[in-house]
C-alpha atoms as one frame of an Amber mdcrd trajectory, in Angstrom:
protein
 -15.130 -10.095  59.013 -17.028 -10.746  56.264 -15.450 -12.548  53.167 -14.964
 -10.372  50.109 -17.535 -11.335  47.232 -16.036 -12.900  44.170 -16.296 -10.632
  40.879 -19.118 -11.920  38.542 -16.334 -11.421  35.770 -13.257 -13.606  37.758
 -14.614 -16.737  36.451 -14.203 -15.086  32.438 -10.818 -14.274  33.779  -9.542
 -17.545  34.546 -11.347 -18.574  31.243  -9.744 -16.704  29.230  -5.910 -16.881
  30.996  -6.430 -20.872  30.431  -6.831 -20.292  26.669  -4.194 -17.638  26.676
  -1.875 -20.627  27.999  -2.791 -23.248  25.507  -2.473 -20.715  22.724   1.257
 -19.808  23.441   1.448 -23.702  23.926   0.344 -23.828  20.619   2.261 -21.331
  19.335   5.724 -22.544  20.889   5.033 -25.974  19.016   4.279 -24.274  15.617
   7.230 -21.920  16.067   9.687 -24.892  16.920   8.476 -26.779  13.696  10.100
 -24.300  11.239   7.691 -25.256   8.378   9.928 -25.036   5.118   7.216 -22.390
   3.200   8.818 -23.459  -0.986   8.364 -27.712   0.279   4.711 -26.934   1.136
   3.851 -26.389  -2.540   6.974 -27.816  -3.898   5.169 -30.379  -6.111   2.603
 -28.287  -7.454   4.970 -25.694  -8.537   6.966 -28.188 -10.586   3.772 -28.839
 -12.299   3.124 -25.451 -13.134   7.488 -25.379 -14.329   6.484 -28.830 -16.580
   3.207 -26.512 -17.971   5.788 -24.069 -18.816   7.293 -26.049 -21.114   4.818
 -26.847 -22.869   3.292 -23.589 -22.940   6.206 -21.725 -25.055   6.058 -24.103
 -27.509   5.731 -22.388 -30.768   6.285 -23.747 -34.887   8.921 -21.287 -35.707
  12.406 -23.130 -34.312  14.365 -19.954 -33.353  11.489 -18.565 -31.273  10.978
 -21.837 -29.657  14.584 -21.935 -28.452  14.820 -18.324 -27.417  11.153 -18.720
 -25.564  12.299 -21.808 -23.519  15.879 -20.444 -22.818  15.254 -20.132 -19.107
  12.082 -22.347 -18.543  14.967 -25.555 -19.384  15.805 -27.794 -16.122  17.979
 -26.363 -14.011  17.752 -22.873 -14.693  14.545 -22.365 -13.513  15.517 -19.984
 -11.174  13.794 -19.559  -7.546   9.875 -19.633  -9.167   9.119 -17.434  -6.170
   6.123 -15.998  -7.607   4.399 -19.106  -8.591   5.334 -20.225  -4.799   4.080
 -17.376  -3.452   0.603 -17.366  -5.739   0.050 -20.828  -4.667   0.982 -20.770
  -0.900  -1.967 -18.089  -0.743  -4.021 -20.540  -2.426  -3.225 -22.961  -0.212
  -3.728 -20.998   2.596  -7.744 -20.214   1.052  -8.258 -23.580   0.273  -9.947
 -25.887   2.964  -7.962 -28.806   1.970  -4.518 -29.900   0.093  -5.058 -29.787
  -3.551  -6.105 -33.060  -4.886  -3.843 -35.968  -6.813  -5.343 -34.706  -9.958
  -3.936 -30.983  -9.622  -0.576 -32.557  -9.034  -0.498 -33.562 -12.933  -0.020
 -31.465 -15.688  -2.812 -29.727 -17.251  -2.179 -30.116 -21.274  -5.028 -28.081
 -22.256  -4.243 -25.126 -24.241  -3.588 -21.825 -22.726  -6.705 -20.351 -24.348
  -9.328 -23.224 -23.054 -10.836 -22.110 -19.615  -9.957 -23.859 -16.672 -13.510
 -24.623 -14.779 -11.997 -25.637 -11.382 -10.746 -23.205  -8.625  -7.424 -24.783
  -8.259  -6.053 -24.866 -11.701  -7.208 -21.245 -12.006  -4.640 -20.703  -9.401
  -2.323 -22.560 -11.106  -3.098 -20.368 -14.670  -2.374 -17.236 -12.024   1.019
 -18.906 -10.863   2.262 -19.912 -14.768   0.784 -16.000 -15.940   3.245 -14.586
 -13.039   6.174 -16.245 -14.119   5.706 -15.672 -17.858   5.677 -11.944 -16.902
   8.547 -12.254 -15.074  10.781 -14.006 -17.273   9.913 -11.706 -20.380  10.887
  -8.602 -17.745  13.917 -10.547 -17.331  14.829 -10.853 -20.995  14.095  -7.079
 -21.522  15.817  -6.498 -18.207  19.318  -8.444 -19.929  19.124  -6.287 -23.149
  19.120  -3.029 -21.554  21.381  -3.385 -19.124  23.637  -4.805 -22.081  24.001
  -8.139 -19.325  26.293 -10.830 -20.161  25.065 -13.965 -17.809  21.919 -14.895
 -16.166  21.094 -17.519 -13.774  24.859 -18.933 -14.210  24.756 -19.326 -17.898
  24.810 -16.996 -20.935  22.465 -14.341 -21.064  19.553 -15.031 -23.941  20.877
 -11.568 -25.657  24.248 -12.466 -25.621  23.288 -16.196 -26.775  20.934 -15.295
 -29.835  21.304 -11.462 -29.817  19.275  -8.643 -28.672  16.422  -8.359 -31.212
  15.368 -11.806 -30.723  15.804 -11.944 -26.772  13.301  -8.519 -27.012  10.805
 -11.078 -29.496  11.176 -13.607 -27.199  10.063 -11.790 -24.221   7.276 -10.028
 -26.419   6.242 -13.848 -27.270   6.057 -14.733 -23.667   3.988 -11.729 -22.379
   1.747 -12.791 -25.175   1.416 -16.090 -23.650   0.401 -14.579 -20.383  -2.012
 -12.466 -21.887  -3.863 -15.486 -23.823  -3.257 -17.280 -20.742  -4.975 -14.604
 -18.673  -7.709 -13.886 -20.949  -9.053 -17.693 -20.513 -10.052 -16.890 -16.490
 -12.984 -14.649 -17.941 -12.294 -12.758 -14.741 -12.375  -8.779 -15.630 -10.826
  -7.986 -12.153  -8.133 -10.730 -12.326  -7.298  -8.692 -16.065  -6.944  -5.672
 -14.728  -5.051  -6.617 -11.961  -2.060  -7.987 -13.771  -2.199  -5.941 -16.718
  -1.274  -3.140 -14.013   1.684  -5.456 -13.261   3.018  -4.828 -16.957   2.707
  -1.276 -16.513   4.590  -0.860 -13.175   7.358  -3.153 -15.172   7.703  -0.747
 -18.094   7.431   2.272 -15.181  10.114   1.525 -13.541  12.360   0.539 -16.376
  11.674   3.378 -17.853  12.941   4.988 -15.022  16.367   3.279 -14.568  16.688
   4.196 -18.610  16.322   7.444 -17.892  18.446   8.071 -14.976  15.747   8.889
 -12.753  16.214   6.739  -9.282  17.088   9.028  -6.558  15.447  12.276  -8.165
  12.049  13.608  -7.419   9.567  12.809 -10.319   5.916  13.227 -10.400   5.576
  14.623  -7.259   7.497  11.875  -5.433  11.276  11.126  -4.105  12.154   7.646
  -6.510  14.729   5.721  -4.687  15.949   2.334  -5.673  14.521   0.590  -3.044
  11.382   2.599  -4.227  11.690   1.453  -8.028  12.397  -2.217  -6.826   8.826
  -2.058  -5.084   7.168  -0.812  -8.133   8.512  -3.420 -10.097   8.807  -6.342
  -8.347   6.695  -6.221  -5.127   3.478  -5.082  -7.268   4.037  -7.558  -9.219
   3.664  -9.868  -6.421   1.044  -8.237  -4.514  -0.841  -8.069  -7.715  -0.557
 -12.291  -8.096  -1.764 -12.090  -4.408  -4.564 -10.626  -5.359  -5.444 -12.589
  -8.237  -5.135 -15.766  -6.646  -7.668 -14.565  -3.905 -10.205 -13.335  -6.907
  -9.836 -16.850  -8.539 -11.648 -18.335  -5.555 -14.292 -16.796  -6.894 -17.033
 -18.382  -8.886 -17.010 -17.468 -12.906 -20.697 -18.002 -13.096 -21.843 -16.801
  -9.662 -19.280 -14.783  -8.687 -19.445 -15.606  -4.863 -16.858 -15.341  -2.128
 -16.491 -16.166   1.712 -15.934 -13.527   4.148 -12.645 -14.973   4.611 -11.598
 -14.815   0.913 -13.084 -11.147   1.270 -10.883 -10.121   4.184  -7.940 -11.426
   2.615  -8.572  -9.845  -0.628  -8.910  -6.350   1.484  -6.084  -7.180   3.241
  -3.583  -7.865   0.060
């Protein structure tokens, strides 16, 4: 009897089973690990809390208080969105950020940032501003007493200068913002401000769970225009930042990513 002949393909086979093996070696090793995602860029996002600081400074000692309320030690909050902004810049970036980057950057918020990373960085402190000043807003409409554990800015200073405050800070972002030079990364989180005042506008009105504009609004559905645009939005950004000011080129990864965000 003849023996059969071996399939011109069996040796790919094999090939490609070995690799299979490794990779779910691979994989089983990564997934045991349990990387902690906020201590990856745990140090850079203090820098960008320290920046804060600095940032809401103003001359003008009532705004000054009521702009640093919650940017104080300790009531930070979770800074998700500056983890989140930077753990996709991390995740672009074919090394860890530099000893440099891991300092604060005391240069005004209207001086442009040359370097790729503290672009980033501008996206991460930008997100947060908006967030915060959505938060004050957030406190004066819903009449709230407490926030993050302590007294609510409203209830602490009173509501016309919690809704200055949060005007001062979203001014902040947008001088902040403006210093990228980056039309794209503009429009991108100035859309973010108008999702915000969206979906406040309709909790205000009474209008979660009703059809409006051609479209069912539930909660969940108002939470995701205001908070997970506003995240996919910093996604975004941080992927434009990687590209150049001057010569505006990307990788193909940074341009999958950016399609894929």
């Amino acid at each position: 009897m003849a023996v059969p002949a071996i399939p011109r393909n069996f040796t790919n086979i094999t090939t490609l089973c070995k690799r299979y093996a490794r990779a779910l070696q691979t994989w089983a090793e990564v997934h045991d690990r349990r990387v902690e995602p906020f201590s990856v860029v745990q140090q850079e996002v203090d820098v960008v809390s320290e920046r804060l600081r600095h940032s809401v400074t103003t001359g003008i000692p009532a705004l000054k208080t009521a702009a640093e309320y919650f940017f104080r030690r300790g009531i930070e909050g979770k800074r998700l969105r500056p983890t989140l902004a930077l753990l996709m810049s991390s995740a672009l970036s074919p090394a860890a950020p530099s000893p440099e980057y891991l300092q604060v950057d005391t240069r005004p918020a209207a001086e442009h940032p040359h370097e790729m990373r503290r672009r980033q960085q501008r996206l991460a402190e930008i997100a947060e501003l908006i967030h915060v000043a959505s938060l004050l807003h957030d406190d004066v409409i819903d009449d709230a007493q407490t926030r993050r554990g302590v007294l609510s800015l409203n209830t602490s200073v009173g509501n016309k200068t919690a809704i200055l405050a949060g005007d001062f800070l979203l001014a902040r972002a947008s001088v902040t913002l403006a210093s990228l030079r980056n039309s794209e990364i503009v429009e991108l989180m100035s859309q973010v401000l108008e999702h915000l005042v969206s979906g406040e506008i309709m909790q205000v009105r009474g209008l979660m769970g009703r059809w409006v504009g051609g479209g069912w609004w539930s909660g969940s559905a108002v939470f995701c225009v205001c908070v997970c645009a506003c995240v996919r939005a910093c996604v975004r950004a941080c992927v434009r930042a990687c590209v150049c000011v001057k010569e505006h080129k990307e990788n193909d990864a940074q341009r999958r990513v950016c399609v894929c965000v």
